[in-house]
C-alpha positions as CSV (number, residue, x, y, z in Angstrom):
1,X,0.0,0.0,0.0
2,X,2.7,2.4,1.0
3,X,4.4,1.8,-2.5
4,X,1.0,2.8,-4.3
5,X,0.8,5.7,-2.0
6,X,4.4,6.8,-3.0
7,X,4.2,6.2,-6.9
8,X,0.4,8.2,-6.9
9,X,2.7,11.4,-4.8
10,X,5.3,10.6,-7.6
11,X,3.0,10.8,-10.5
12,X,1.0,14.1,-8.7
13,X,4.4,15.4,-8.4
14,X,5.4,14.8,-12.0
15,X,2.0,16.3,-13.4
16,X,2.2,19.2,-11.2
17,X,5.9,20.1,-12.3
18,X,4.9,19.8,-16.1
19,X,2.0,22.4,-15.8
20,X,4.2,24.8,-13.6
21,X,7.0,24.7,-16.4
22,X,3.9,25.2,-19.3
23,X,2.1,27.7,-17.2
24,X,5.9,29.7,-16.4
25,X,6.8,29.9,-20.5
26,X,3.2,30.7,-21.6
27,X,3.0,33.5,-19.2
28,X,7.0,34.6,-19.9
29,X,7.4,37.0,-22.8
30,X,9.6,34.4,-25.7
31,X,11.4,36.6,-28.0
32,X,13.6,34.9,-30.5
33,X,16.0,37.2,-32.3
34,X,16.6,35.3,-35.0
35,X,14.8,33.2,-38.1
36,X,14.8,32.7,-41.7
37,X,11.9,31.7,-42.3
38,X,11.2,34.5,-44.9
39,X,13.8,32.9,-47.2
40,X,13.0,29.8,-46.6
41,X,9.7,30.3,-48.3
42,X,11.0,32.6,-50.7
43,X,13.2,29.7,-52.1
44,X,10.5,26.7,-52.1
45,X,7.3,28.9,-52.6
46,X,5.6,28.8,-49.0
47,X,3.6,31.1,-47.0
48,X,4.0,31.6,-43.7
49,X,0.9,31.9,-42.3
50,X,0.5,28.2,-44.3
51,X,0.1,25.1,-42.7
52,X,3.7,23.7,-42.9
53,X,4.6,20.8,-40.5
54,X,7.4,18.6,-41.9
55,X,8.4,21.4,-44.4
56,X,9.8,24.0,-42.1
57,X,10.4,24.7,-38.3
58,X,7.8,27.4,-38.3
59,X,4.7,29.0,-39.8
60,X,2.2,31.1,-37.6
61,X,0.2,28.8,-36.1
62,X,2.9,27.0,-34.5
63,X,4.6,30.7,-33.2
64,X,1.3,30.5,-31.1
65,X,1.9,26.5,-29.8
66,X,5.6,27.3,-28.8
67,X,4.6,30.2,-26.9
68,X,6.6,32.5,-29.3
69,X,5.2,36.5,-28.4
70,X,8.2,38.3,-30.7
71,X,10.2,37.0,-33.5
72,X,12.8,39.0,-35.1
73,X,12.4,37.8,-38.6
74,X,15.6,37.5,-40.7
75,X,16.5,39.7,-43.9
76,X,19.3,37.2,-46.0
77,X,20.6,37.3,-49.1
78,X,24.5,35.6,-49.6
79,X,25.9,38.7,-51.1
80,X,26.1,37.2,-55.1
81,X,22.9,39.1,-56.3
82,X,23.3,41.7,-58.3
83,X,21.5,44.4,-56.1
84,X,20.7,42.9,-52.4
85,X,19.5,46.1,-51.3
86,X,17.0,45.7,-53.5
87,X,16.8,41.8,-52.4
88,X,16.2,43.3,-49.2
89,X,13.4,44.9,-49.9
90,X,11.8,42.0,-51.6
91,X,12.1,40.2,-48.2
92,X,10.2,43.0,-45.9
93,X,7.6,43.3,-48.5
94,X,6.9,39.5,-47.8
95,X,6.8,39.9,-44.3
96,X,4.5,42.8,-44.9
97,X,1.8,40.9,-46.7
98,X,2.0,38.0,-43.9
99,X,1.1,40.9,-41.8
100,X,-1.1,42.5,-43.8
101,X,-3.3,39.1,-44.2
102,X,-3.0,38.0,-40.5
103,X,-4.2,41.3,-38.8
104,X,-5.8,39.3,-36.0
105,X,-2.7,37.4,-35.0
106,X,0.7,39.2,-36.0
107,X,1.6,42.7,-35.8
108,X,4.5,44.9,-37.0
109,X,6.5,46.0,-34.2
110,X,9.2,48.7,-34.1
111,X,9.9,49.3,-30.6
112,X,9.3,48.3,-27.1
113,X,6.4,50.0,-26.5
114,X,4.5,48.5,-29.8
115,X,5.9,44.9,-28.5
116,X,3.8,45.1,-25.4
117,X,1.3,46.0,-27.1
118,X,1.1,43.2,-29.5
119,X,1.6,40.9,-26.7
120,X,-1.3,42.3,-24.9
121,X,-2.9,41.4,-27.8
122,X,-2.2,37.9,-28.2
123,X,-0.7,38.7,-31.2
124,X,2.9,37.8,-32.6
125,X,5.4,41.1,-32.6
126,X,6.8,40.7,-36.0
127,X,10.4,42.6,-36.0
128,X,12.8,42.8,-38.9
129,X,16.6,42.6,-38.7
130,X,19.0,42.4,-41.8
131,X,21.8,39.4,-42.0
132,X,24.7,41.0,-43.7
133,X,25.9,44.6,-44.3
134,X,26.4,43.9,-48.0
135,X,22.5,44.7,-48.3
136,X,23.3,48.4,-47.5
137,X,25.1,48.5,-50.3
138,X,27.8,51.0,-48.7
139,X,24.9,53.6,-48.5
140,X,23.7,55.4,-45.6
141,X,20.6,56.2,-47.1
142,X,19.5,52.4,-47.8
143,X,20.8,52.3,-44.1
144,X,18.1,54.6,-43.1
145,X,15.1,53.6,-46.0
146,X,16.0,50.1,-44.4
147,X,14.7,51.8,-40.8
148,X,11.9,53.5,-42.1
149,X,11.2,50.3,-43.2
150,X,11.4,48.5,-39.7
151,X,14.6,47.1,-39.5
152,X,15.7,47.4,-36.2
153,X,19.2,45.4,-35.9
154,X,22.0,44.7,-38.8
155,X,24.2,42.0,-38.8
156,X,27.6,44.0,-40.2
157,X,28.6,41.1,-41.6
158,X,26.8,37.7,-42.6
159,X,29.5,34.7,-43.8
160,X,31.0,37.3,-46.6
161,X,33.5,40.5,-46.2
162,X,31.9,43.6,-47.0
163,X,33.6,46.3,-48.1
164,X,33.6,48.0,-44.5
165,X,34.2,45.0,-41.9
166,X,35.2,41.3,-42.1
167,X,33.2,38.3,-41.3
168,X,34.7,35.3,-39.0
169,X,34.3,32.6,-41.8
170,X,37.4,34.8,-44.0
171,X,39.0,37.1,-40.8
172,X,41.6,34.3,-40.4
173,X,41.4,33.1,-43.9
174,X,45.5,33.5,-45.1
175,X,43.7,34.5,-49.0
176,X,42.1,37.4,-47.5
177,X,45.8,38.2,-45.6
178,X,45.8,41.2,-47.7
179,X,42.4,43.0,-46.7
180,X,42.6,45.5,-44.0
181,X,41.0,43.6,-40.7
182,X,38.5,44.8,-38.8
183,X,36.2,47.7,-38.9
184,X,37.2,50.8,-41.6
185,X,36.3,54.4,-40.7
186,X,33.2,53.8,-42.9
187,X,32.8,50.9,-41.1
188,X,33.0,52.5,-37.5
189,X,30.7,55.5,-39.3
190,X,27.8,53.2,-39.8
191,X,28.2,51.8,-36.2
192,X,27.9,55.3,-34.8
193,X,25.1,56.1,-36.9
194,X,23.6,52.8,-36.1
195,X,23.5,54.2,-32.6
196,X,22.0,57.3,-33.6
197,X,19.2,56.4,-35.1
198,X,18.1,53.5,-33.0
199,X,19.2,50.7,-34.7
200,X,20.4,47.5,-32.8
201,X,24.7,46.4,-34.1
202,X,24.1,42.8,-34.5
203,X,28.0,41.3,-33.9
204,X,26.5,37.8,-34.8
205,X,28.8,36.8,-38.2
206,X,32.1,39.1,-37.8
207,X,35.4,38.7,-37.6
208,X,37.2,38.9,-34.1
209,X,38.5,42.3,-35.2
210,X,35.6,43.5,-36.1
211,X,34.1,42.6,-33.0
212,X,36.7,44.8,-31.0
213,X,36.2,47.6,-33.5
214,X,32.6,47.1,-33.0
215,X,32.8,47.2,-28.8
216,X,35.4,50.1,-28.9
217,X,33.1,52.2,-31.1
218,X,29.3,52.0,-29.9
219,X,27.7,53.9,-27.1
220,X,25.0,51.5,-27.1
221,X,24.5,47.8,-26.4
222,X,25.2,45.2,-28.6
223,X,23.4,42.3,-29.6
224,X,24.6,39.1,-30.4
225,X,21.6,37.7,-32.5
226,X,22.7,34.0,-32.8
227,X,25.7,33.0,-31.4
228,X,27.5,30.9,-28.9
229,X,30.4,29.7,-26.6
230,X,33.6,28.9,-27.9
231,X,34.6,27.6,-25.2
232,X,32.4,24.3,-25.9
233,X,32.3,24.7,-29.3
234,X,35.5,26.1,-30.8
235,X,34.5,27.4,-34.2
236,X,35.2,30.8,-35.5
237,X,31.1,32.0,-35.3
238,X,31.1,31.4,-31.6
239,X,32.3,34.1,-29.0
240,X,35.1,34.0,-27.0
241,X,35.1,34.3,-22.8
242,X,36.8,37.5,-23.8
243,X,34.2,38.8,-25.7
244,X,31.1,37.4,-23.5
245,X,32.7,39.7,-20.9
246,X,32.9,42.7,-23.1
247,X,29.3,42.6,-24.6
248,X,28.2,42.1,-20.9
249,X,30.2,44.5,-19.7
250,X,29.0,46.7,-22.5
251,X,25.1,46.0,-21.8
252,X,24.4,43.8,-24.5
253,X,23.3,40.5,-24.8
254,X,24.3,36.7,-26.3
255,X,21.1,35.3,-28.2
256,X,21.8,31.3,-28.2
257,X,21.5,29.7,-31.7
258,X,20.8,26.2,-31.9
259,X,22.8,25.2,-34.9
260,X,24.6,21.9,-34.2
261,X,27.3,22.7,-35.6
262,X,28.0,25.9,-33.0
263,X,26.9,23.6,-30.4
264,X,28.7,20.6,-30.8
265,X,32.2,20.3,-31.0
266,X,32.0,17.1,-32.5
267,X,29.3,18.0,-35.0
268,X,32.1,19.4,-37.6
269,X,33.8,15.9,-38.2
270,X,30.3,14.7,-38.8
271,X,29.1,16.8,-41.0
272,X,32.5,16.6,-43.4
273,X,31.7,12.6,-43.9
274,X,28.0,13.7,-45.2
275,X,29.3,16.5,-47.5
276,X,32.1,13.7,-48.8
277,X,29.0,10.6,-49.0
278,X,26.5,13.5,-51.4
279,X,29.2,15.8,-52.9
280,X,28.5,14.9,-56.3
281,X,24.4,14.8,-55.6
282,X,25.3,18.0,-54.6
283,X,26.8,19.9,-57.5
284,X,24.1,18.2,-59.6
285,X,21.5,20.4,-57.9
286,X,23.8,23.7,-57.9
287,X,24.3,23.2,-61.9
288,X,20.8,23.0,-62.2
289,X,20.7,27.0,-60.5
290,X,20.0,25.8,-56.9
291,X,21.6,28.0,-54.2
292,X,24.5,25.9,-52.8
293,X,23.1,26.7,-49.6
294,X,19.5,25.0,-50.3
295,X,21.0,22.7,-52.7
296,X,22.3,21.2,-49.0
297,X,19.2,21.7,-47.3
298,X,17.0,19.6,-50.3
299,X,20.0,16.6,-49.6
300,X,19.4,16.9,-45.8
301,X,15.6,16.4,-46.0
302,X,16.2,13.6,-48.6
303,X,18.7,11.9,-46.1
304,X,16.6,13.0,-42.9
305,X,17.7,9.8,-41.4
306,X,21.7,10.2,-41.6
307,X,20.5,14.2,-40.3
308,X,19.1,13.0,-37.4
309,X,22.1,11.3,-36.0
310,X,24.6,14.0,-36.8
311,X,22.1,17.0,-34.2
312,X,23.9,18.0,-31.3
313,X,22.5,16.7,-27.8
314,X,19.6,18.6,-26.5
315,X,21.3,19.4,-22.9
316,X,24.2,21.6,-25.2
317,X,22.0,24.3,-25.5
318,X,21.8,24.7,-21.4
319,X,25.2,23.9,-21.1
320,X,26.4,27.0,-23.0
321,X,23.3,29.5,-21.5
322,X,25.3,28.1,-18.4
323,X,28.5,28.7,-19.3
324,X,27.4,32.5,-20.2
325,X,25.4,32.5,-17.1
326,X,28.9,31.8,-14.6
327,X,30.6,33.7,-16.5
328,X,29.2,37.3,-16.8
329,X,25.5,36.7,-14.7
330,X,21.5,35.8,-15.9
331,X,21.2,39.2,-17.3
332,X,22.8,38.7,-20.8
333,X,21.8,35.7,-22.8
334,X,18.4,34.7,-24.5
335,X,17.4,32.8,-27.5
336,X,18.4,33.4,-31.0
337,X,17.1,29.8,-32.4
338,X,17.9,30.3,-36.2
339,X,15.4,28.4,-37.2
340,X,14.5,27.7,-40.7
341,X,18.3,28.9,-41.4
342,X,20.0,25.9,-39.8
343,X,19.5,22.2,-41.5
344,X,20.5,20.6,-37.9
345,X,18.6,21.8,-34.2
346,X,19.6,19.5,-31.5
347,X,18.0,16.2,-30.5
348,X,14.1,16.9,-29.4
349,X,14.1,20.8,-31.1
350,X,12.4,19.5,-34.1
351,X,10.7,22.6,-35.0
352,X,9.5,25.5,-33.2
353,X,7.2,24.0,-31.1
354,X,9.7,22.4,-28.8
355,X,10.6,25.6,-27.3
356,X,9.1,24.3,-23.7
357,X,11.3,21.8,-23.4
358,X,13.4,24.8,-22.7
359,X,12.1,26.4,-19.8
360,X,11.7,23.2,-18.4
361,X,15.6,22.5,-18.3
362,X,15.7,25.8,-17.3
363,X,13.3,24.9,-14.2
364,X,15.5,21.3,-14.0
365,X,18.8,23.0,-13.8
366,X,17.4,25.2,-10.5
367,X,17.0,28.9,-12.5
368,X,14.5,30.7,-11.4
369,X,11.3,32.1,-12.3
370,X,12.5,35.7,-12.6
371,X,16.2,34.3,-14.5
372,X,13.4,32.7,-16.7
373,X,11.4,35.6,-17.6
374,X,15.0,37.6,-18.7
375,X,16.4,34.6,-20.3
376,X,13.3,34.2,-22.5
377,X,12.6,38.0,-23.6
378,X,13.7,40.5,-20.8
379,X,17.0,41.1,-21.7
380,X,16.5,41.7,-24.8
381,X,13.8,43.6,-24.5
382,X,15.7,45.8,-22.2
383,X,18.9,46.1,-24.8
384,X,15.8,47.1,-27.5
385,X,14.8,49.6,-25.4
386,X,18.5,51.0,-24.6
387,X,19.0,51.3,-28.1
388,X,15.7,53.2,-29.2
389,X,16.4,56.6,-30.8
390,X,15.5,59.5,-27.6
């Protein structure tokens, strides 16, 4: 009898702990600073606010299941088309018309105060923020048209040099030995009028140069859109304990992606043996004018099996918000998924929907309700607000 008593106060105490982690992240403001979605359905001819489970990570409805309030949408282009600025534009006149048809349940948002609004609402805070300086096309004036236009971070870099800063995929590259490193005084004149007008400097993407440059110019806070610790995952798009400190130090925050690859140190080696196995499946699909990039996405949905055992465990993502966390406090880290611009989330983050599983480690590893709530969407609501225009 007393084994039947303890395994019914077992159970209780299970079911009780699994509505108090549901309850906590539906009632926390989720802002996720980072997702492609918008090129994602460019490229294979989706909508958004579509039904599409098993094609993408997100669509509308499933914002709404994962408890999603803001989503910083993503601007991309790779920096090969002819005019990206123009690209650009393309892009934020798709999220537009999302918005435009789904006034009931999304709602462009262009500072702090419209966010709470929207969430008061019940409806999803669309933002805007541009991967990749190239789409500025060295121009001030796109700069601000871009603003007008919403956009409320830039990332100075995506994985190409622009003419004004370098990226961390070519910053240690010995071909590009030649380019001047770093930040140039155009470069630092964006940053600075970045800060002026209001506009979030995303230091997601660049080199470790730039970075400096970046931290040594701006009076504002920094955001770090999608990125994480190099010290458990050494690649060149993580950030170093060096530079954790100074965007904490600095007021920023460190928006966690959850791209195996910058998870999982291991994940590299893995990932080499599938590009080696479909290399020549591969260029088939790029002669044919597929994007490299979603030329590799089509293979890994086609070998969704091989995928699956290449994602990085699910407890990586805590253990680099905890590394962050010991290192420079709660106050400066959140979630930058980049979802539907990453081919391999961890183990159990299928799609968007997943997101409770990570309040609930949150709850499992002992944070509390209030390190929650800032982990989630505080902080970066409070570096959005530090970085609106007075």
């Amino acid at each position: 009898m007393k084994l039947l008593f303890f395994a019914a106060a077992f159970i209780a105490f299970i079911d009780v702990h699994a509505q108090n982690y549901k309850k906590l992240h539906f009632e926390s403001i989720l802002c996720d600073t980072h997702n492609d979605v918008i090129s994602t359905c460019l490229e294979k001819g989706y909508s958004f606010d579509q039904n599409l489970t098993g094609k993408t990570h997100s669509d509308l409805n499933r914002m709404f299941k994962a408890g999603v309030d803001v989503q910083v949408f993503s601007i991309w282009c790779d920096g090969t088309q002819v005019n990206p600025y123009a690209f650009a534009n393309r892009e934020i006149d798709t999220l537009y018309a999302w918005v435009k048809r789904n006034p009931g349940k999304m709602m462009l948002v262009t500072n702090s105060t419209e966010l709470m609004q929207a969430v008061k609402q019940h409806k999803l805070a669309a933002m805007i923020g541009v991967e990749g300086g190239h789409m500025i096309e060295n121009s001030l004036s796109n700069l601000d048209n871009l603003y007008a236009r919403g956009t409320r971070y830039l990332t100075l870099t995506w994985n190409n040099n622009n003419e004004w800063a370098t990226s961390a995929k070519f910053e240690t590259d010995s071909a590009q030995s030649q380019r001047k490193m770093g930040l140039t005084d155009f470069g630092k004149q964006i940053v600075q009028h970045m800060n002026k007008i209001g506009m979030m400097v995303d230091v997601s993407h660049v080199g470790e140069k730039t970075f400096w440059d970046v931290i040594n110019t701006t009076t504002k806070p920094v955001i770090a859109s999608h990125s994480d610790a190099y010290s458990i995952c050494p690649v060149p798009r993580n950030l170093k304990d060096d530079q954790i400190k100074a965007i904490a130090k600095n007021g920023g925050v460190i928006q966690l992606n959850f791209y195996s690859g910058f998870l999982d140190s291991g994940f590299d080696r893995k990932e080499k043996a599938f590009e080696a196995r479909h290399a020549a499946e591969k260029e088939a699909l790029v002669k044919e004018g597929k994007n490299e990039f979603f030329a590799w996405n089509a293979l890994f949905l086609k070998y969704a099996d091989e995928v699956r055992e290449m994602r990085a465990p699910f407890h990586l993502i805590l253990d680099h918000l905890d590394h962050i966390v010991k290192l420079v406090g709660v106050d400066y880290v959140g979630m930058g998924s980049d979802f539907d611009g990453i081919s391999f989330p961890p183990q159990d983050m299928d799609d968007v929907t997943a997101y409770p599983l990570i309040t609930k480690a949150l709850l499992e590893r002992g944070y509390s309700k209030t390190d929650i709530e800032k982990i989630l969407g505080g902080n970066f609501i409070r570096v959005l607000k530090a970085n609106e225009a007075k």
